[in-house]
C-alpha positions in Angstrom: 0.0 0.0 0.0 1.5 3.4 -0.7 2.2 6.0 2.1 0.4 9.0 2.1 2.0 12.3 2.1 1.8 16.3 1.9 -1.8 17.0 2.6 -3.5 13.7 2.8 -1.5 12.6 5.2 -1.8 15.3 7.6 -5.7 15.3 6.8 -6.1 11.8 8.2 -4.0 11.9 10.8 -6.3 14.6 11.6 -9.5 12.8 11.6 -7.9 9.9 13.5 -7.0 12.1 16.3 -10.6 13.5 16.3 -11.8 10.5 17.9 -9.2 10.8 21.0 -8.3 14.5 21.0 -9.5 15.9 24.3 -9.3 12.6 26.2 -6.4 14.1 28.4 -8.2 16.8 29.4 -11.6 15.0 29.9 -9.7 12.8 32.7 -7.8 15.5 34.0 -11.1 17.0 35.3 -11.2 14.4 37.9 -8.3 14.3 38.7 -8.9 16.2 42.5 -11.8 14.4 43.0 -12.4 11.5 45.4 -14.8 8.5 44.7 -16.7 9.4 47.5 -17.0 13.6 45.8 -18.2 11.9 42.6 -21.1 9.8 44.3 -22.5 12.9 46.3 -21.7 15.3 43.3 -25.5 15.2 41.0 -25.4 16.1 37.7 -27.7 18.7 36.6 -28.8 19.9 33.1 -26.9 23.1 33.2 -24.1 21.1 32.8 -24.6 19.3 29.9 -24.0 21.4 26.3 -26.1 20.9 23.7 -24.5 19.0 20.2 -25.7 18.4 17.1 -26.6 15.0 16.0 -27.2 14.2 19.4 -29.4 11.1 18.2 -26.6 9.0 16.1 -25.0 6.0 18.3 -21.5 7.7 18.2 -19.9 11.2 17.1 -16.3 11.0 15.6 -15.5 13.8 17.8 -15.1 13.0 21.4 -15.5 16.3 23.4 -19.5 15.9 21.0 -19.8 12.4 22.1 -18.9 13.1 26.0 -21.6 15.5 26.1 -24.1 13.3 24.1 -23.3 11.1 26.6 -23.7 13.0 29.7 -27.2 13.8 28.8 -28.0 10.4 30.1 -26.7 11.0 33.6 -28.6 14.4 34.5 -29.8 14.0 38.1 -27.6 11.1 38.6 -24.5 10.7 40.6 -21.4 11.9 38.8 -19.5 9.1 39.7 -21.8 7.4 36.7 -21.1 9.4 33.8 -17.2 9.3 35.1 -17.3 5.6 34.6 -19.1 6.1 31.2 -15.8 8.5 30.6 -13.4 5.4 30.8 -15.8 3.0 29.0 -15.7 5.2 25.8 -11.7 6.2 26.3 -11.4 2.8 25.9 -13.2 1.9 23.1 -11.6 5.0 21.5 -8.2 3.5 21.9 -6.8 6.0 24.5 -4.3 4.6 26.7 -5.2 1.5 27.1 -3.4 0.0 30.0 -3.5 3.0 32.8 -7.4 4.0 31.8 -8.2 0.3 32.1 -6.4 0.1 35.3 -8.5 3.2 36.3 -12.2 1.5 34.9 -10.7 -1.7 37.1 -10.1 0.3 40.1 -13.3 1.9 40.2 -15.1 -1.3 39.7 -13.2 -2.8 43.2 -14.0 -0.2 45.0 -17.5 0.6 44.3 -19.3 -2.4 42.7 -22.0 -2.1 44.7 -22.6 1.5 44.2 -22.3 1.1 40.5 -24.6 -1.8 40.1 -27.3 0.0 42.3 -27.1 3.3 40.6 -26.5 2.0 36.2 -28.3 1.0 34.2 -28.6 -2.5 32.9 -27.0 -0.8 29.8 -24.4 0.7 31.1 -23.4 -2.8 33.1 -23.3 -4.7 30.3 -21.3 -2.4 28.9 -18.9 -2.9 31.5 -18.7 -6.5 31.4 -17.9 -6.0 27.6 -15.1 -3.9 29.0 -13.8 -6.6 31.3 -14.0 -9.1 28.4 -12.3 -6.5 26.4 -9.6 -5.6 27.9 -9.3 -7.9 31.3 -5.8 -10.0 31.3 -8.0 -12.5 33.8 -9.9 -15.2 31.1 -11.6 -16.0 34.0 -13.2 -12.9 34.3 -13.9 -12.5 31.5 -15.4 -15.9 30.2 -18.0 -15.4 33.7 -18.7 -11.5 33.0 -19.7 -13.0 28.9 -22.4 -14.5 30.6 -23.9 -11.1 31.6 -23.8 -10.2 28.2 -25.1 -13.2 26.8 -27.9 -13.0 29.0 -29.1 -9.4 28.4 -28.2 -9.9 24.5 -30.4 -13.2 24.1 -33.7 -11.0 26.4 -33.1 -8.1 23.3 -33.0 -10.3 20.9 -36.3 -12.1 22.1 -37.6 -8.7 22.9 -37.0 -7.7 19.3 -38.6 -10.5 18.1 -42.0 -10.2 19.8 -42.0 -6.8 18.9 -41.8 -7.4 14.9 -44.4 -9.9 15.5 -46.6 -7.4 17.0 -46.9 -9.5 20.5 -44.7 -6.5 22.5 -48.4 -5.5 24.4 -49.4 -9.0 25.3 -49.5 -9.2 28.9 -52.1 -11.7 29.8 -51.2 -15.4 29.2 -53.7 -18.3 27.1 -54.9 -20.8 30.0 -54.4 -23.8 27.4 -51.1 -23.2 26.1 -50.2 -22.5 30.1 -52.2 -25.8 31.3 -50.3 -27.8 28.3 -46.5 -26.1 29.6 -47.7 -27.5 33.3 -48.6 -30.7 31.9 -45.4 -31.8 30.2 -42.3 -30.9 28.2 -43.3 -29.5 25.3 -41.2 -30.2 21.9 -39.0 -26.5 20.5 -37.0 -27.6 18.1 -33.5 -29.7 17.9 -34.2 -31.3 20.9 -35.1 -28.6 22.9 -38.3 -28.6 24.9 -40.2 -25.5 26.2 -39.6 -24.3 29.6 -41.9 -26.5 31.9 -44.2 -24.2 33.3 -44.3 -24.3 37.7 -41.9 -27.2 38.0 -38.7 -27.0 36.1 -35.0 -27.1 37.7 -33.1 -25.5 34.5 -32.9 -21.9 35.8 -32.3 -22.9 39.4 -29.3 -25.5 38.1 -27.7 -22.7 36.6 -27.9 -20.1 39.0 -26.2 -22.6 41.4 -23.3 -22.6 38.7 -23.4 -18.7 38.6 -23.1 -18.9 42.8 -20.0 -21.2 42.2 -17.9 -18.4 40.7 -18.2 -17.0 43.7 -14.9 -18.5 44.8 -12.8 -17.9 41.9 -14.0 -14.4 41.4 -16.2 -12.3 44.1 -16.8 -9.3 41.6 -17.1 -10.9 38.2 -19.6 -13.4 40.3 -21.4 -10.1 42.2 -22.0 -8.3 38.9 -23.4 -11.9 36.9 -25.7 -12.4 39.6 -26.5 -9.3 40.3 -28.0 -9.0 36.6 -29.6 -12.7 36.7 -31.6 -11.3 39.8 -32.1 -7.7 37.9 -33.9 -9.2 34.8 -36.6 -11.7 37.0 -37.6 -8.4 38.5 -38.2 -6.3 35.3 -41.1 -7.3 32.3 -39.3 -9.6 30.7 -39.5 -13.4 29.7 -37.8 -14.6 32.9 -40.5 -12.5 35.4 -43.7 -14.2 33.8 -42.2 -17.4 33.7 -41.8 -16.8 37.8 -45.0 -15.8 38.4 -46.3 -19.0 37.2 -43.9 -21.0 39.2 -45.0 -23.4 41.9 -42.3 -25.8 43.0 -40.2 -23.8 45.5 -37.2 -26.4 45.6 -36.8 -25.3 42.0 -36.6 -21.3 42.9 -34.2 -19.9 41.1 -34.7 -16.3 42.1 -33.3 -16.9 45.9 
């Protein structure tokens, strides 16, 4: 491939550097504050600047993308949209090894701030993170699961909604008798999930519990979301509802 030179060259160097320039300066501003001054610090609209295309996914230009960002955290602790800050540095490239550091830092010390105060969005987007960039593949291979999890509800979501069943709240008695009754044929050997009396769920949150050992926070954080998604609207919170054999709880 031939180098670039003269003006080409400097021109995409110059968009490359877009997508990092301002990252220095964007830690720097926490710099003097304290974990503890982040979580009592709320954000509040004044704050946040206005950008254009504020509804694409990303914006090459990071300062833009910061503050499309931040829009998400008004009235919520700082400490949030700080840990959003690292999350995006390191997609962007920027330093990987001390920023990670940082983002794995944080994470020790205040998992259980963080997972009470994110959203499910912003979690598995740190367990993407940890996959990303962890030198542990333990970690990594349990915080997957979190992803896997969250990914497989969207994609069901996403499904019921194309087939216009997003509004149905209320189950069909028969097709809930016949799910009590037996175990109903899916497809490539798979059966339907037996309605009020099946052990699946429970047998693998007891495999979840067993990373507790090996690693407390990758462990906190799976189950932590496993618990999350039976108490939202979801697949797993009607399929509780209609459960009635308590040695097969999973949700305990």
């Amino acid at each position: 491939m031939k180098e670039l030179s003269g003006w080409k060259r400097k021109a995409v160097l110059l968009f490359a550097s877009e997508k990092k320039l301002g990252a220095s300066e964007a830690l720097s501003s926490y710099s003097n504050k304290s974990y503890a001054d982040m979580k009592a610090k709320i954000l509040t609209e004044n704050e946040v600047e206005l950008v254009e295309d504020a509804h694409k996914p990303r914006l090459k230009n990071l300062s833009d993308h910061l503050n499309k960002v931040k829009a998400e955290f008004i009235n919520q602790p700082e400490i949030c949209f700080y840990h959003a800050t690292l999350i995006i540095l390191l997609r962007r490239g920027y330093k990987l090894q001390e920023t990670f550091k940082e983002f794995e830092r944080l994470w020790e010390a205040e998992s259980d701030f963080l997972l009470n105060s994110l959203s499910l969005r912003w979690i598995v987007s740190a367990c993407d993170t940890f996959v990303d960039h962890s030198t542990d593949p333990l970690r990594s291979a349990i915080l997957l699961n979190v992803a896997t999890l969250v990914n497989t509800l969207k994609v069901y979501e996403t499904q019921t909604y194309l087939c216009g069943l997003k509004d149905i709240k209320t189950t069909h008695e028969e097709n809930t008798n016949a799910l009590y009754a037996e175990h109903l044929t899916l497809y490539n050997g798979l059966t339907y999930f037996r309605i009020g009396t099946d052990d699946t769920l429970r047998n693998m949150r007891e495999r979840y519990e067993g990373f507790k050992k090996l690693d407390p926070l990758a462990a906190k954080i799976l189950l932590f979301v496993f618990d999350k998604i039976q108490a939202l609207d979801t697949a797993f919170s009607l399929v509780k509802s209609l459960h009635k054999d308590e040695k097969s709880q999973w949700w305990v």
